[in-house]
C-alpha positions, 0 to 999 in steps of 0.5 A: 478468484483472489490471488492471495499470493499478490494480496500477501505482497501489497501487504508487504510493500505497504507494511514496509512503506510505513515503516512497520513490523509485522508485530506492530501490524498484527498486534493492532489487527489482533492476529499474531504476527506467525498468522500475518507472515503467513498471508504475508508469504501465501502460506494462509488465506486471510478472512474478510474481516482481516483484509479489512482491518489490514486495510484500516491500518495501512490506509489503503483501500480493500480494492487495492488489497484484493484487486488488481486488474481492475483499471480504475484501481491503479488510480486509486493505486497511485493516488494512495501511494502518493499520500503515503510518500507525502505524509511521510516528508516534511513540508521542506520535501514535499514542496521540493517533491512537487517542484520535482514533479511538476518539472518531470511532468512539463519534461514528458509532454514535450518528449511523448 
C-alpha cells in the first residue's frame, strides 16, 4: 500500500529544492495548484500519470516518489539529491563541494 502522506512530503522537499511554487509545478503538470497542495498535504491521492509527471519535472525517479523502503532506492535517493545540489552551484561551489567532501569522506574512514 502506497503511503501518500510520505509521497506528498518528497514532493514537497523537492519542489522547494528547485526553488518552485506550487503554481509553477502544477501549471506544467497541468493540475491546478489546490489539487497538487492537496497531494502535497494527503488531502488527495494522485494518479499514476500525475506522479509520473510530477517526477518528469522535479528530476526524480517514480521509485523515489512512491517508495521508500526499498534499500537499492536510497541510492538512487542520494544520488539524485546530489545532482540537484550540484546543478544548482556554480563551477566555483561545486569544486569547493567536492574539495568539502572528499576531506569529510578521508575524515570518517579514519574515525569509523
Amino acid at each position: 500500500m502506497l503511503d501518500y502522506s510520505s509521497i506528498g512530503k518528497r514532493i514537497k522537499r523537492l519542489r522547494l529544492q528547485k526553488h518552485m511554487t506550487q503554481e509553477a509545478l502544477s501549471e506544467k503538470i497541468d493540475i491546478s495548484a489546490k489539487h497538487l497542495s492537496n497531494i502535497e498535504n494527503n488531502n488527495a491521492h494522485p494518479s499514476i500519470e500525475t506522479l509520473v509527471d510530477i517526477a518528469n519535472i522535479l528530476e526524480c525517479s517514480l521509485d523515489y516518489l512512491v517508495l521508500e523502503n526499498i534499500v537499492e532506492t536510497q541510492e538512487t535517493n542520494y544520488n539524485q539529491e546530489f545532482i540537484n545540489i550540484m546543478k544548482s552551484c556554480t563551477t566555483h561551489e561545486k569544486r569547493i563541494l567536492i574539495e568539502i567532501l572528499y576531506a569529510v569522506r578521508k575524515i570518517l574512514k579514519e574515525n569509523p
